[in-house]
N, C-alpha and C positions, 0 to 999 in steps of 0.2 A: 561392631556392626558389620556384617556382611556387605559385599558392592551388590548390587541391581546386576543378575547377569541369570541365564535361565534353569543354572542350577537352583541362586538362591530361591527361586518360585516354589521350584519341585520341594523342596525340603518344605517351605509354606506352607506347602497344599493350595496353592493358588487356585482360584476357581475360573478368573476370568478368561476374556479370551487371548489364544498366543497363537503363533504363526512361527512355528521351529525352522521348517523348511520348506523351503519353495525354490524356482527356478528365480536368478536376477533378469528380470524382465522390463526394469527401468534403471536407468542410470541421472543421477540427480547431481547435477552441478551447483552445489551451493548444500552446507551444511548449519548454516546457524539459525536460529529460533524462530524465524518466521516460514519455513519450508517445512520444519520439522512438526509446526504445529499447523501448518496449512496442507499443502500436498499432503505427506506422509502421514498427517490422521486420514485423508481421505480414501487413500491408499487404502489403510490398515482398514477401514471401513469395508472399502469394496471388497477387499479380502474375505471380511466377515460374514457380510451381508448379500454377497452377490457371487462369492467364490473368483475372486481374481485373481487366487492363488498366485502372487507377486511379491518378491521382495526388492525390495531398492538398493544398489553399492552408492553410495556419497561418494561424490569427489569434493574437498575444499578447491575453492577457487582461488585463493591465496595463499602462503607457505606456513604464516600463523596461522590456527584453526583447533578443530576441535576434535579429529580425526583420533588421535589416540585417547582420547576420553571415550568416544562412542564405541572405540575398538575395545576397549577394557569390558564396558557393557555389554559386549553380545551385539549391539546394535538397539537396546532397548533403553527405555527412558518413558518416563511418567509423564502424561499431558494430565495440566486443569485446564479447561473452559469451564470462565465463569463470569456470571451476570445477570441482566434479566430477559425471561422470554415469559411470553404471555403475562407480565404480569406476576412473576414468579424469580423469586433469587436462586439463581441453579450455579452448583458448584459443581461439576463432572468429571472425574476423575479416571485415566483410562492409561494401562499400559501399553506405550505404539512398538507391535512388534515384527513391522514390515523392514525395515531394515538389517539388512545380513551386514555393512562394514563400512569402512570410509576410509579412502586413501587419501592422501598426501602427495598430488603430484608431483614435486618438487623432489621428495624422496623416493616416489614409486610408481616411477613416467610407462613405464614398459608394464606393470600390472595394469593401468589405467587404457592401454593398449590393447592389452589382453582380453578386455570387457569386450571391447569391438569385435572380437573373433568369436562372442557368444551368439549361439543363432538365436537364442533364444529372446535374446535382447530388441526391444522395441521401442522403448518411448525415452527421451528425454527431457527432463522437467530440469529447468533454471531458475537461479534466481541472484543474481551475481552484483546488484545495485544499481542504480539508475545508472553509475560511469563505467558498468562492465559492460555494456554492447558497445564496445567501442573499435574501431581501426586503427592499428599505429601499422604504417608498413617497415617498422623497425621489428617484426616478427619476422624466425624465419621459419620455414618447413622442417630445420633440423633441431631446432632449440627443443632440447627437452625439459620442461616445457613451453609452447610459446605463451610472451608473456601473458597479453588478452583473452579473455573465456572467448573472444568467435573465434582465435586462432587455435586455442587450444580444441575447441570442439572442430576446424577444421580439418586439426589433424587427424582427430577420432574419424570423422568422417571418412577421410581417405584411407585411414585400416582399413575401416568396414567397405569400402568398394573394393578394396585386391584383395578382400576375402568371398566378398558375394557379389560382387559389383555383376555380373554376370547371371542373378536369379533375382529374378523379382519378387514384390513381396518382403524384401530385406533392408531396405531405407527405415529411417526414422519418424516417427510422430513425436515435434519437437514444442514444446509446450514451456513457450517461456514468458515468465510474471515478473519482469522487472516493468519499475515505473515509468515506462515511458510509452509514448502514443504509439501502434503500430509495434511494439518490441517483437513481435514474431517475423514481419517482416522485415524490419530493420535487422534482427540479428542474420537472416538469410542473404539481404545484401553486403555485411560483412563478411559473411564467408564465401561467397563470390569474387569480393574482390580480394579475397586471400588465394582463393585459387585460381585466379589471373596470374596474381603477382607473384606467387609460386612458381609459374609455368606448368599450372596441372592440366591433365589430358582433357582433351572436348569430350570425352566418354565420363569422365567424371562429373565433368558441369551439366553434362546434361544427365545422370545420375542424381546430383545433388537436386536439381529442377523436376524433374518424374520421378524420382523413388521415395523424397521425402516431403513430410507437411510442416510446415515451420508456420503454428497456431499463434496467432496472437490471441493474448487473456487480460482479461480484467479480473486482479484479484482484491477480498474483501474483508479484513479481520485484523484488528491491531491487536497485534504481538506484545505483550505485556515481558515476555523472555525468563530467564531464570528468576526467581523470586527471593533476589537475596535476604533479605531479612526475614524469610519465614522457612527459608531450606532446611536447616537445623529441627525446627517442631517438626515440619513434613516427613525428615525420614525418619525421625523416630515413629512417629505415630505409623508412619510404614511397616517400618521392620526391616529396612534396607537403606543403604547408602548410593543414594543417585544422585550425581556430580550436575549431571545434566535436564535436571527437570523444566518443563517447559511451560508459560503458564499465556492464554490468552483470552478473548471476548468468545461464550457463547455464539455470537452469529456472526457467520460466513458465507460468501457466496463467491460462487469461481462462473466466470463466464468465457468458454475456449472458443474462437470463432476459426472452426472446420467444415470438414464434409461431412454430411448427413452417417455416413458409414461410422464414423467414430463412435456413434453410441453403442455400436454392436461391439467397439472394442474397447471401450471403456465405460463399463455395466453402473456409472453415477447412480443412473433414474433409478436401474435394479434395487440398487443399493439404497434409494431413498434419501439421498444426500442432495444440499442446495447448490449443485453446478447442472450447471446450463450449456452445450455444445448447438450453437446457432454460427446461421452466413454471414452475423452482423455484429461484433462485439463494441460497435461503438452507442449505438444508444444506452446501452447498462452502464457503457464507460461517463457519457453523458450524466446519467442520474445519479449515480453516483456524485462527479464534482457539482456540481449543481446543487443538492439537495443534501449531500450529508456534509464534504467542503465547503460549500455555499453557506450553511448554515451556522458552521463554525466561526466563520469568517465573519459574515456580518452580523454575529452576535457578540463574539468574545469581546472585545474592544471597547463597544460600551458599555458589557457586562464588569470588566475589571476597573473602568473608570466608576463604576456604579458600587463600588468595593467588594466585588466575588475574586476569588482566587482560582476556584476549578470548577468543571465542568458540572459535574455533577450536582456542585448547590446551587448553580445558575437554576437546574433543571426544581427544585426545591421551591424556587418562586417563580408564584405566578404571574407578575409581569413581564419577568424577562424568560419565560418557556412563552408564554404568551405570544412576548415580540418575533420569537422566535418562530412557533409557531403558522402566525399570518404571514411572516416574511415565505417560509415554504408552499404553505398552503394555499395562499392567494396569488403571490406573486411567481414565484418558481417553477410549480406545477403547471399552470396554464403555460406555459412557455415551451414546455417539452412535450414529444410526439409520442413515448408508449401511453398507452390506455393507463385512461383515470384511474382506476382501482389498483393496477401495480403500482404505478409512483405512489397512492397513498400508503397504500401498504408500507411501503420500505420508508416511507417516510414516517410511519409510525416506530417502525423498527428504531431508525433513528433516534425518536427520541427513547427509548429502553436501552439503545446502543449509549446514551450522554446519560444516564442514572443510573451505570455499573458501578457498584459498591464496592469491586475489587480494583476502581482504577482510580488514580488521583491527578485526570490531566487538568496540566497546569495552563490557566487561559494565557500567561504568559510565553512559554512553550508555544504554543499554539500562532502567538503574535508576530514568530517569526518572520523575516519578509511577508508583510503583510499586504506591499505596492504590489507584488506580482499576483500574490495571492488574490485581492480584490479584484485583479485583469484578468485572473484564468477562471474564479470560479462565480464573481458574482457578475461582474460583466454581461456576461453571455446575456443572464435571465433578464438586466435590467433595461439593454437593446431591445431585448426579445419583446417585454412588458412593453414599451412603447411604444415599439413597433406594433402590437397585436390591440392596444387598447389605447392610442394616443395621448396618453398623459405618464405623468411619473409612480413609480411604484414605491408610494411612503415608505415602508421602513427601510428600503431597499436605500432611496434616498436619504433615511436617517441615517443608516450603515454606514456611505460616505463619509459621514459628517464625524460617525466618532472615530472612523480610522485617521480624519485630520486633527481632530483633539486629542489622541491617541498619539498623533508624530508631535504634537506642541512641546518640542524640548526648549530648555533654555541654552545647555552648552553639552559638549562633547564628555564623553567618560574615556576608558579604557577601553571599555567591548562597545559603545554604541552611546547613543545621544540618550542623555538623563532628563526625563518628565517627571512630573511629578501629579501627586495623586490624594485630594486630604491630606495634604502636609508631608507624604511618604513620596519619595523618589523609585524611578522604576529603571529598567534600558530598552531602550528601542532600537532593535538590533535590524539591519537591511544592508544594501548595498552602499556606501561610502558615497557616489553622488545623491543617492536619496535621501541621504542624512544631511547635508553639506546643504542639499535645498532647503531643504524647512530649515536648519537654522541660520540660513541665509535671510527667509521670511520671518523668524523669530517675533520680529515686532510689528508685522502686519496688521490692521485692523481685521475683523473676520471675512466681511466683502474684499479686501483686495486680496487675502489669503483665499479665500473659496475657488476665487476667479486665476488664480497664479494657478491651486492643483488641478483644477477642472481641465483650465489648459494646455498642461505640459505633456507634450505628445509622446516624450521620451518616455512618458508611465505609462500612457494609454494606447500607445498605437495611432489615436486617433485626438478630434479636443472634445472631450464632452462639454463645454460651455455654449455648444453651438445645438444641443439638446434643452431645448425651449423651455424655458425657469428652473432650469437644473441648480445652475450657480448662484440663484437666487432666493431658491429655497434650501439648498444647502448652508448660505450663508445664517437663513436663518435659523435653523436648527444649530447653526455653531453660536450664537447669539442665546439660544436657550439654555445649550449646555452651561455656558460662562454663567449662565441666573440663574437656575434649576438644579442644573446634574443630568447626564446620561439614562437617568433610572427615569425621571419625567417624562424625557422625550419619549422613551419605550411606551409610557402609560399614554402618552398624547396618539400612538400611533394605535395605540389599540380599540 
C-alpha cells in the first residue's frame, strides 16, 4: 500500500480539496494531535473557504516527535471528527493539507532560523503543554536550541527584528492555546524576561511590545489522537498508508482575545468556522470550566459509585443526565454573566459533547485530582448560587458529598488509596497529603468527616463549614449514600 503523500492522490484521482502550494504564513510550535486537529483543520478551512491561501512549517517542541513522519507525508494526514451534532452521528472525514513540513529543532536549529527571515511569515500558533510556558534562566541566547519554547521563540523573535526590526508591519500575531490562565500573556512575560537576561537591545523590547500581539485563547475540543485499533481498517478502506491519522470530537470552539483588526486577517467568520476574536477571552474561558468541567465533576463520582464506568452511559439514563442536567441549568447558569440563550446553547452542546459514540471516557480517568478539580470548577458556581440566591444549591451540595464517598478509602495501594465499590475496589489517585487525610479520617462517623472536609482550608482556600447548613446537609446526604446509594440521592434531587 502506498504512503499518504500528494502523488499517491493524483494517481487516485482524489476529488477532494488540497492545498499543493502556498506561501508559509504561519509557523506552529507544537506538532502532535491536538494542534493538528484543532488549529491546522481550521487553517485548512480558511484556506478553503475563505482563500487564506496559507501553509503552516511545524516545529516539535521537544527532540522526540513526529517531524519525520509528517515529512515523509508531504505534510498531509487524514482528520475524523466525530460524534453528535444536532441530533445526528457525523463521522467526517477530511484530508488537512495546510501543512508544507516540520522540523526538528534539535537537528535543524538554523532552518528553524531561516523561517524568521520569511517576510511572508506572520502568525504563530503554540501549543507546548501547560509546563512549556515556562522560565528557566539556565537558557542561553547561544544554545541551539534553547531549552524552553519562550526561549526558543525568543530566539526566533530576535532573527526576525535584525531582519525587519526596522519596518513595520513585521512582528508577529502570537496565538497561544496551552492550558493555562492568561497563556498569551504569560508567554510574553517570559520572553521579556529572556530578553533582559540576554542583554537584548531597548529597540528590541520595545519591538517585541509594539510590533507584536501575544493573544491569549481559549481552546475547545478533545483530541481523541491516532486511533490505534482501527488505523489498519482506515487505511485500507483508504487506499493509502497514513502513519499519522488524527481523530477527534465534532465540536470546537476557539476563542482568541485581540484587536478588532484580526478578523480582517484571519478570515474565521469568512470561513464560517466556530472561533470567536473578542477584547475578553475570559467569560468563554468561564463557561467553559463551569458548565462542561463543572459538569463532569460533579457528576462523575456519584455516577461511578452508582455503577457507570463512562460518560456516555451516564448520559443513557435518565436520573443521572437528569442530576446532571439541573445541576447546570439551575444552578450553574444563573451564576454566570454572558446572556441566557448562549450558556444554554453550549450547554446543550454539552450534553451531545458526553453521548459521542466514538469516545469511551472513562468516569475514572476523569476522577483524577478530583480536590482541586471541585475548587476550580464547581466552587465558583456554588459561592456564586449563595451568594445570588441565599441558600444551597442541592445537587451541587449533593456533588460534595459523593466526592467524600468517592475519597472513603480503607488503606493505601501502589498508585493511590483503594475504595471500594459493590464489593469492587477502585484508586483514588491525588496529591499524597489528600490521601494521607481521609485515611487519617478513615473511621470517622459521617458528621465529624463532613465537618474535617468542609473545614480544611489547605483544600479550599477558604472553610466552607462556615456556609450556613453546608456541613449539615452534606453530612446528611453522606448518611444517605451509606442506606441508599449515589443513584437515590440524584433521584431525591430531582
Amino acid at each position: 500500500m502506498k504512503k499518504l503523500c500528494y502523488e499517491t492522490l493524483k494517481e487516485m484521482n482524489y476529488e477532494g480539496y488540497l492545498l499543493e502550494n502556498a506561501p508559509e504564513r504561519v509557523l506552529q510550535f507544537g506538532e502532535g494531535n491536538f494542534l493538528r486537529a484543532f488549529v491546522d483543520y481550521f487553517i485548512d478551512m480558511m484556506n478553503e473557504k475563505a482563500g487564506f491561501h496559507s501553509k503552516v512549517v511545524l516545529c516539535q517542541p521537544i527532540a522526540p516527535g513526529l517531524a519525520d513522519m509528517i515529512n515523509e507525508q508531504e505534510g498531509l494526514y487524514t482528520l475524523y471528527l466525530r460524534g453528535f451534532e444536532k441530533g445526528q452521528k457525523v463521522n467526517d472525514k477530511r484530508i488537512i493539507s495546510c501543512v508544507s513540513r516540520c522540523l526538528n529543532p534539535y537537528s535543524q536549529f538554523q532552518e528553524l532560523l531561516d523561517c524568521a527571515k520569511n517576510p511572508d511569515l506572520r502568525f504563530i500558533a503554540c501549543n507546548t503543554t501547560e509546563a512549556g510556558i515556562a522560565y528557566d534562566p539556565a537558557c542561553k541566547l547561544t544554545d541551539a536550541p534553547a531549552e524552553t519554547y519562550p526561549g526558543k521563540l525568543t530566539q526566533f523573535m530576535y532573527e526576525r527584528f535584525q531582519v525587519f526590526g526596522k519596518e513595520a508591519g513585521k512582528g508577529f500575531v502570537i496565538l497561544s492555546c496551552e492550558l493555562i490562565d492568561n497563556n498569551g500573556k504569560e508567554l510574553e512575560k517570559c520572553v521579556l524576561q529572556y530578553a533582559k537576561l540576554w542583554n537584548l537591545e531597548d529597540d528590541f523590547i520595545r519591538w517585541i511590545k509594539e510590533e507584536n500581539i501575544f493573544c491569549s485563547t481559549l481552546v475547545d475540543r478533545i483530541v481523541t489522537g491516532y486511533p490505534r485499533n482501527e488505523a489498519e481498517e482506515i487505511c485500507r478502506e483508504n487506499g493509502y498508508l497514513d502513519n499519522i491519522i488524527d481523530t477527534g470530537e465534532v465540536f470546537g470552539f476557539w476563542v482568541i482575545e485581540g484587536p478588532e483588526s484580526l478578523k480582517e486577517e484571519l478570515p474565521f467568520e469568512k470561513a464560517g468556522l466556530p472561533v470567536l476574536i473578542t477584547d475578553d477571552h475570559k467569560p468563554y474561558k468561564q463557561r467553559k470550566v463551569r458548565i462542561l468541567n463543572g459538569a463532569h465533576t460533579s457528576m462523575v463520582l456519584g455516577a461511578y459509585l452508582a455503577g457507570e464506568d463512562i460518560v456516555r452511559n451516564c448520559m443513557e439514563d435518565e436520573v443521572i443526565q437528569g442530576f446532571m442536567n439541573k445541576t447546570i441549568y439551575d444552578e450553574i447558569i444563573p451564576t454566570l454573566t454572558l446572556p441566557k440563550d448562549e450558556l444554554e446553547g453550549f450547554a446543550a452542546s454539552v450534553t451531545e459533547r458526553f453521548k459521542n459514540p466514538f469516545i469511551d471516557h472513562s468516569l475514572l480517568a476523569i476522577s483524577l485530582n478530583s480536590t482541586s478539580k471541585w475548587k476550580a470548577r464547581v466552587m465558583p458556581s456554588f459561592k456564586g448560587y449563595v451568594d445570588k440566591f441565599g441558600k444551597l444549591p442541592p445537587c451541587i451540595t449533593a456533588s460534595f458529598a459523593f466526592y467524600i464517598a468517592f475519597y472513603k478509602g480503607k488503606k493505601m495501594g501502589e498508585d493511590g488509596m483503594i475504595g471500594q465499590r459493590k464489593g469492587n475496589e477502585y484508586t483514588i489517585k491525588d496529591d499524597a497529603s489528600i490521601l494521607e487525610f481521609y485515611l487519617a479520617h478513615k473511621d470517622d462517623d459521617n458528621k465529624t468527616l463532613a465537618h474535617a472536609v468542609c473545614s480544611n482550608t489547605d483544600f479550599w482556600g477558604e472553610d466552607l463549614s462556615l456556609a450556613a447548613g453546608f456541613e449539615e446537609e452534606v453530612a446528611k446526604y453522606l448518611d444517605m449514600i451509606d442506606e441508599k446509594g449515589t443513584y437515590e440521592v440524584m433521584k431525591s434531587c430531582l
